[in-house]
C-alpha positions as CSV (number, residue, x, y, z in Angstrom):
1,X,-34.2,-45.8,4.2
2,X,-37.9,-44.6,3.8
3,X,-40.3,-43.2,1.2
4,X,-39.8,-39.5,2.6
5,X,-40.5,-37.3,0.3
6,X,-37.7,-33.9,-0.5
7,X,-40.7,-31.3,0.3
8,X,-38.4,-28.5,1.2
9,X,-36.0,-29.4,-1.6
10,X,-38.4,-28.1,-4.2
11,X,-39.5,-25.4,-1.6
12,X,-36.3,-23.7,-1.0
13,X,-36.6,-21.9,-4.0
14,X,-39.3,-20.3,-3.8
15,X,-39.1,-19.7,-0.1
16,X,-35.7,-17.8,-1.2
17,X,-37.8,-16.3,-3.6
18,X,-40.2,-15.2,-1.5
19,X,-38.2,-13.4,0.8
20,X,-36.0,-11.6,-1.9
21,X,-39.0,-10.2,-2.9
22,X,-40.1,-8.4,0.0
23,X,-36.6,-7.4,-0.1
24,X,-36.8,-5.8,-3.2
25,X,-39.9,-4.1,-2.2
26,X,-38.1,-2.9,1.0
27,X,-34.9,-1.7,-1.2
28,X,-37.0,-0.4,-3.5
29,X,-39.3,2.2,-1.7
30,X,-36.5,5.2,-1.3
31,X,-37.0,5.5,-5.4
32,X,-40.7,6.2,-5.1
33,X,-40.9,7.9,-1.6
34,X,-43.7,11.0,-2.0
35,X,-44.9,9.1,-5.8
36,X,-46.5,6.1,-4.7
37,X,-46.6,3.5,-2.2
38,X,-45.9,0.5,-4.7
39,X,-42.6,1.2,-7.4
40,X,-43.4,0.0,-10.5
41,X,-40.3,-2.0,-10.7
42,X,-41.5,-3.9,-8.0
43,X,-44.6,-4.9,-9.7
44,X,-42.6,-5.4,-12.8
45,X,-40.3,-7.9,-10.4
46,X,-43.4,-9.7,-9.2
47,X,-44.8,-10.1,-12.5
48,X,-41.8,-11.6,-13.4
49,X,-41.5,-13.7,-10.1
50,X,-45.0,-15.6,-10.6
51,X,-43.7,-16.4,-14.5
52,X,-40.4,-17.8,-13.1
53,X,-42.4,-20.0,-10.6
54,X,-45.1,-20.8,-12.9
55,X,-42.4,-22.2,-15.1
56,X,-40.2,-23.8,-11.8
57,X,-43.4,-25.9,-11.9
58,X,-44.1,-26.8,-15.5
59,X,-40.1,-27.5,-16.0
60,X,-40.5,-30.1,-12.7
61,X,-42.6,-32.3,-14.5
62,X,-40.9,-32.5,-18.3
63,X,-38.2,-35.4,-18.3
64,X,-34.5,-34.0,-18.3
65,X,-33.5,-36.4,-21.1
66,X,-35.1,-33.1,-23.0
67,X,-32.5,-31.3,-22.0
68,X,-29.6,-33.8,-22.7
69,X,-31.1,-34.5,-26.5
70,X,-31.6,-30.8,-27.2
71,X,-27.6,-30.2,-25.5
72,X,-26.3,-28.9,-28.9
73,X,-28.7,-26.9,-30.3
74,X,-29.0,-25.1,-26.9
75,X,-25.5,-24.4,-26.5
76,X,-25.5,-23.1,-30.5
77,X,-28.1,-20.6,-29.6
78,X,-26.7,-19.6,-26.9
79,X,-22.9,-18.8,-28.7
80,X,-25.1,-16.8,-31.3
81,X,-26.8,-15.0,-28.8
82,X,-23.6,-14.1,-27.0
83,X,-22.0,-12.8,-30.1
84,X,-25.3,-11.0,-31.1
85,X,-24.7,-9.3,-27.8
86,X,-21.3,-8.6,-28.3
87,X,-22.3,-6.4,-31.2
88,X,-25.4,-5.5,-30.7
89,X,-26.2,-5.8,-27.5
90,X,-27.8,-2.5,-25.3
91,X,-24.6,-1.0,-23.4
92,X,-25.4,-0.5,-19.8
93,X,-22.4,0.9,-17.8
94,X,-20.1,0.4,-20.5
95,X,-20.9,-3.3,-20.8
96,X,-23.0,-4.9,-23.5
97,X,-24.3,-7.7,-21.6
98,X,-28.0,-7.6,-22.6
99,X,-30.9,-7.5,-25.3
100,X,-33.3,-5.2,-24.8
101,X,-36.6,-6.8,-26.2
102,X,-38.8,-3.7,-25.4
103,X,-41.0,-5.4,-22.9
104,X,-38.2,-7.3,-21.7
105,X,-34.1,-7.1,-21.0
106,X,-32.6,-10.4,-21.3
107,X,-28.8,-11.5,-20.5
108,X,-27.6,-14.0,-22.5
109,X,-24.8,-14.9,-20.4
110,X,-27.8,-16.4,-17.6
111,X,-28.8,-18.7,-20.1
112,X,-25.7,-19.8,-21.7
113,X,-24.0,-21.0,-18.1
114,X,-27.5,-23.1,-18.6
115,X,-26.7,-24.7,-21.8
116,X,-22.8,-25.2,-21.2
117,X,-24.1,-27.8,-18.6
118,X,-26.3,-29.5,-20.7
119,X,-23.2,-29.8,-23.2
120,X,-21.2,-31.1,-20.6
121,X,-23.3,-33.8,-19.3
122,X,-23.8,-35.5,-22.9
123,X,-20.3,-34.2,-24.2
124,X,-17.8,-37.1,-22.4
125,X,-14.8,-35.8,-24.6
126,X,-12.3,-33.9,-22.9
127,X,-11.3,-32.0,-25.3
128,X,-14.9,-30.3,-26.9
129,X,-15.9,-30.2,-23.2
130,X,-13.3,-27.7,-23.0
131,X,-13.9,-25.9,-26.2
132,X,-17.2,-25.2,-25.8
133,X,-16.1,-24.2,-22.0
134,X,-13.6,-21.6,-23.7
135,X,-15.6,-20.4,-26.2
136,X,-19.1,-19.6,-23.6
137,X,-16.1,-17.9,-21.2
138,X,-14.5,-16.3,-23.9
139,X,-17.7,-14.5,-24.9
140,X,-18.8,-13.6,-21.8
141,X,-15.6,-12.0,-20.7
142,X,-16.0,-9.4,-24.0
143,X,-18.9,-7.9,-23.3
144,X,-16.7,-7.3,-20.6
145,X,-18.1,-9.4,-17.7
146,X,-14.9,-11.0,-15.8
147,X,-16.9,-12.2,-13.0
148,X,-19.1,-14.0,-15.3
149,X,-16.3,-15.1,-17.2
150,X,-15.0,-16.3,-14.2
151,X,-17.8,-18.6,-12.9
152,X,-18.4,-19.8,-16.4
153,X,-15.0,-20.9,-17.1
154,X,-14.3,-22.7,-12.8
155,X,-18.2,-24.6,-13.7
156,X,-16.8,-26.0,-17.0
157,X,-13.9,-27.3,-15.3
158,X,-15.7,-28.1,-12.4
159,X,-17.9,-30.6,-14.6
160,X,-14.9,-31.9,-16.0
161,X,-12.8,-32.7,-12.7
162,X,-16.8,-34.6,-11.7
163,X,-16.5,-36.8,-14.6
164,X,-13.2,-37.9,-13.8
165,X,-11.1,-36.0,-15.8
166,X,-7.0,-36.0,-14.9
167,X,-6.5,-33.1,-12.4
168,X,-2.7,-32.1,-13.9
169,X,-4.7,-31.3,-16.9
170,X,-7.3,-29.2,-15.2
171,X,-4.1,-27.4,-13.4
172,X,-2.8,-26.7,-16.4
173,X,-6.0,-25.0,-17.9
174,X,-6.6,-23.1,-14.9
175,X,-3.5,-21.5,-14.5
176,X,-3.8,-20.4,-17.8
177,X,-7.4,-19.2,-17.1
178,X,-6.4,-17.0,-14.3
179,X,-3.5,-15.7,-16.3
180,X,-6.0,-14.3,-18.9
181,X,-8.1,-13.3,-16.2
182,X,-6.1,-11.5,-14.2
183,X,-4.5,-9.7,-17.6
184,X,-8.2,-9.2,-18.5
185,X,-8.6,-7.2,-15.2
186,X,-5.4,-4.9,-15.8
187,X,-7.4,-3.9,-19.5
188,X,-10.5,-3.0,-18.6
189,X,-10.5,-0.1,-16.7
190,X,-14.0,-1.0,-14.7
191,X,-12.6,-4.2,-13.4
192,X,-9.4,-2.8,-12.8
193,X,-10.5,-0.1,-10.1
194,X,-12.9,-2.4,-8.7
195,X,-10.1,-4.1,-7.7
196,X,-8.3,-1.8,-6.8
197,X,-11.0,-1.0,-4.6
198,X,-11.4,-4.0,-3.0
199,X,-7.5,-4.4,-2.0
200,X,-7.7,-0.9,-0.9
201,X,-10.8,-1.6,1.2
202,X,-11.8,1.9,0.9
203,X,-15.1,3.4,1.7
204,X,-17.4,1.9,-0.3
205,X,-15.8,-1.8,1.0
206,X,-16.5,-0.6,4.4
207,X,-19.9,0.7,4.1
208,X,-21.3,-2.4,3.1
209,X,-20.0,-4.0,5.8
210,X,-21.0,-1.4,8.7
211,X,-24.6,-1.4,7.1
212,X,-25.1,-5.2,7.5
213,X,-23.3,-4.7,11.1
214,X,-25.8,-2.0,11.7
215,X,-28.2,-5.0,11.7
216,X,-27.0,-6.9,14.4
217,X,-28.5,-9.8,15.9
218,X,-32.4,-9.8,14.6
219,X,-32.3,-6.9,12.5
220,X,-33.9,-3.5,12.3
221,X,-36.9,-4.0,11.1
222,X,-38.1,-4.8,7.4
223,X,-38.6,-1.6,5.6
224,X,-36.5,0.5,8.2
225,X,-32.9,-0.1,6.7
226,X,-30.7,3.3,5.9
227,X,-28.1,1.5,4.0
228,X,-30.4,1.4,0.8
229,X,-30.8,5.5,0.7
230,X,-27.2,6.1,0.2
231,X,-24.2,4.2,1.2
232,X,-25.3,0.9,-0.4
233,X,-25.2,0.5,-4.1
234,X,-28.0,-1.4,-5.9
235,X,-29.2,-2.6,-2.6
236,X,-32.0,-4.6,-4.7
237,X,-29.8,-6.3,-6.6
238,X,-25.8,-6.6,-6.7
239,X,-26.2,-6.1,-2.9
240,X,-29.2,-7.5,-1.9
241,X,-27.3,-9.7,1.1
242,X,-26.3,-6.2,2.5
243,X,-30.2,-4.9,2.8
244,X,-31.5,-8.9,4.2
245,X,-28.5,-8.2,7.0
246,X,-29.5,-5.0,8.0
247,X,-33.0,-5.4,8.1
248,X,-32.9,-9.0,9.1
249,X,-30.2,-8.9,10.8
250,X,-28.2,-12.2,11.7
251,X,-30.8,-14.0,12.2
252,X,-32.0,-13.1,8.8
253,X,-28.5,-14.2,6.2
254,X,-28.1,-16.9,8.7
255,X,-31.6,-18.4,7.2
256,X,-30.9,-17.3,3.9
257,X,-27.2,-19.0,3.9
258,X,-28.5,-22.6,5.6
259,X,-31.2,-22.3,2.9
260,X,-28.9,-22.1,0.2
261,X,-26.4,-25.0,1.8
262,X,-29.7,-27.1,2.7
263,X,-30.2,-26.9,-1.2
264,X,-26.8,-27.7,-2.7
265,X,-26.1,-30.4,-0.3
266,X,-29.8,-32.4,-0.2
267,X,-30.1,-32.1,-4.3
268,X,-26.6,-33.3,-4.5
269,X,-27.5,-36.1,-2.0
270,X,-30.9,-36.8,-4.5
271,X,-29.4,-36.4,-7.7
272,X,-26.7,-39.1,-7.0
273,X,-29.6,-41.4,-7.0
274,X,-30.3,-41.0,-11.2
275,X,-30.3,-43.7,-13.2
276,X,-28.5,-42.1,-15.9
277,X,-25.1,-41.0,-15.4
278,X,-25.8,-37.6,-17.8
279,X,-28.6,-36.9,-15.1
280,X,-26.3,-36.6,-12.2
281,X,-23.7,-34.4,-14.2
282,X,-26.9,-31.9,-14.9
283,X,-28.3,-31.7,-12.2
284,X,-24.8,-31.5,-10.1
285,X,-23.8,-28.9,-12.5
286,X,-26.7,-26.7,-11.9
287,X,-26.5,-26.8,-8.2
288,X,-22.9,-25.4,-8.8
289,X,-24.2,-23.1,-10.8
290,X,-26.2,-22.0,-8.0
291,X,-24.0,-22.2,-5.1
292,X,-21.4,-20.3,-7.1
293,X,-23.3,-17.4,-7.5
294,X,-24.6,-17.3,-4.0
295,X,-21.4,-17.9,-2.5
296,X,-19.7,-14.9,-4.8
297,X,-22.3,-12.4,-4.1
298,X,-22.7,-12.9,-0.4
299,X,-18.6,-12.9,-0.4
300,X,-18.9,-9.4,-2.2
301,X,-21.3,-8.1,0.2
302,X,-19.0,-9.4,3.3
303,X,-16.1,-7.7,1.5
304,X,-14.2,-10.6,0.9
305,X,-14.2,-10.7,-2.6
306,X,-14.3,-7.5,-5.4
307,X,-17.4,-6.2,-6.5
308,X,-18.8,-8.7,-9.3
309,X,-22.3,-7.4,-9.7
310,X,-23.5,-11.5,-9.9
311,X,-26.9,-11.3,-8.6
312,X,-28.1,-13.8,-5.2
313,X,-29.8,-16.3,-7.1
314,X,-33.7,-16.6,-6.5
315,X,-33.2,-13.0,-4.8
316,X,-32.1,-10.3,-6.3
317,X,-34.1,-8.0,-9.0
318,X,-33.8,-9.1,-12.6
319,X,-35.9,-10.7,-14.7
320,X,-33.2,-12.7,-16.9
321,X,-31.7,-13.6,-14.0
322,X,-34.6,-15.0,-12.2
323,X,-36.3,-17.0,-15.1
324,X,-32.6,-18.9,-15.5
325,X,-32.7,-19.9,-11.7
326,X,-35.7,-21.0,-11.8
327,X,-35.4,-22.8,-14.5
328,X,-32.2,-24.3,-13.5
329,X,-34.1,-24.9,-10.3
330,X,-36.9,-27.1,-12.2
331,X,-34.4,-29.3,-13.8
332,X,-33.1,-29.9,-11.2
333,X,-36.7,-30.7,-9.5
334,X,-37.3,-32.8,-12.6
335,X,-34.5,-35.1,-12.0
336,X,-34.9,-35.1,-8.3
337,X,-38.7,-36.3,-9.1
338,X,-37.6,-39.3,-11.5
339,X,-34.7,-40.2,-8.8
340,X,-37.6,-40.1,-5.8
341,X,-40.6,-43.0,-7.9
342,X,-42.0,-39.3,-9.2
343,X,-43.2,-37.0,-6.0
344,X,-46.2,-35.6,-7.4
345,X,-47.7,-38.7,-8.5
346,X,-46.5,-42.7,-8.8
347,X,-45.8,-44.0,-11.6
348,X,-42.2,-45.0,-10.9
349,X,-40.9,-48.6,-10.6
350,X,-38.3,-47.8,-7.4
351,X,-37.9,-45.2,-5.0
352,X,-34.6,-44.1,-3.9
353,X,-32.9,-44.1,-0.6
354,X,-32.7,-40.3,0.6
């Protein structure tokens, strides 16, 4: 069907990327008005948005079989990490969810979502697929993070329902999963008002939404929100989506959301191609990954779902968080490039029908 090669695939990252960051600039400037004209957390954010593309581009070009070899030694760093964390983590907001490095913060949970999927694509038994599902959840949800918890635990089972796995078992495991959940969300006080918040729709529900409806159709201007100065919480971050809206305005999520589904659906469409079965699990699962986390925060900032605090991937401001997209994102790229007779350069022996 043609030798086409997926340009925008391995754009739409960065292109994301691009745009959160003048977003964070733009969300940024109310906590440096009368200081300086550039906040240093925005140059810290573009440091660390050059690194994460830098690598995106470096991780294109190694073979993803590294990743399926290296599956269990990954996911074992990762649990100790996560339990390191647990007890020693920094607590920010009564959650222990990170290591402070000194130069660096880094959030274990990012990378461990990361390393569940390479488990899962060279793990074909059902039932240490779902161990090291639980046990990745498990952690995440005691630092507490429920949301995380959350997206970790429907991913693993996603995985598993992909490879073919009997859907009265996966039932079974998720109504137990929201069971713990939902009793997880009744003990930690946090989580519980959030939600309470969210089936209230009180104030700070609604003002998220009137900001982004403040937007309207082509926005009001970059730089000129009002939403970031006081009704929106974290607009560079856990609401991002709100400050794109109101700035942006429809015209602005409405690139932002086909961007994303342009993404998940053409890699999907790619990675089918991949000769090896383990590929197409990886690369599947990281688009998920993706997706999920897109789809949850831009649901929070609509008000349709509680307030997680999951960043918009390639967007918000984080530097964890950011590194583990793109990095995601270039394995991805790398198994695209084998699936398309290598796109950089030929040295493949068959090009697949995109």
């Amino acid at each position: 069907m043609g030798k086409r090669k997926p340009y925008l695939v391995f754009l739409a990252p960065i292109i994301l990327g691009l745009i959160g960051l003048v977003m964070v600039y733009s969300s940024l400037s109310p906590l440096s008005m009368g200081r300086t004209i550039i906040p240093p957390a925005f140059l810290k954010q573009l440091g660390v948005f050059i690194l994460s593309v830098l690598l995106y581009l470096l991780i294109i070009k190694i073979r993803p079989v590294l990743w399926i070899k290296g599956a269990y030694v990954f996911l074992g760093l990762s649990i100790v990490t996560l339990v390191f964390t647990v007890f020693k983590g920094a607590e920010i907001n009564q959650a222990k969810r990170w290591i402070n490095l000194g130069f660096i913060t880094i959030q274990p949970s990012m990378f461990a979502q990361l390393s569940l999927i390479f488990y899962l694509a060279r793990e074909r038994r059902f039932l240490q697929g779902l161990i090291g599902t639980i046990v990745v959840s498990l952690l995440i949800l005691i630092q507490p993070d429920i949301s995380g918890a959350f997206i970790t635990l429907t991913l693993g089972l996603g995985i598993l329902f992909i490879r073919g796995v009997q859907i009265k078992r996966l039932a079974l495991v998720f109504l137990i999963a929201g069971i713990v959940i939902f009793a997880s969300g009744k003990f930690y006080t946090k989580s519980k008002r959030r939600l309470e918040i969210f089936v209230e729709s009180t104030k700070e529900v609604k003002s998220t939404v009137l900001t982004m409806v403040h937007g309207g159709i082509t926005g009001v201007g970059v730089g000129e929100g009002l939403g970031k100065f006081s009704v929106v919480p974290l607009p560079y971050s856990d609401y991002i989506f709100v400050t794109i809206g109101e700035e942006m305005g429809l015209f602005g999520t409405t690139v932002v959301l086909l961007l994303f589904l342009f993404y998940f659906l053409r890699g999907t469409k790619i990675v089918e191609y991949a000769e090896r079965a383990e590929y197409k699990i990886l690369g599947t699962g990281i688009l998920l990954l993706i997706e999920m986390e897109a789809l949850i925060h831009i649901l929070t900032c609509v008000g349709l779902f509680p307030a997680s605090g999951e960043p918009l991937p390639f967007m918000s401001q984080g530097g964890s968080a950011l590194i583990a997209y793109f990095l995601g994102a270039g394995i991805v790229g790398s198994i695209i490039n084998e699936s398309t007779d290598n796109w950089w350069r030929h040295r493949g022996t068959h090009t697949a029908r995109i």
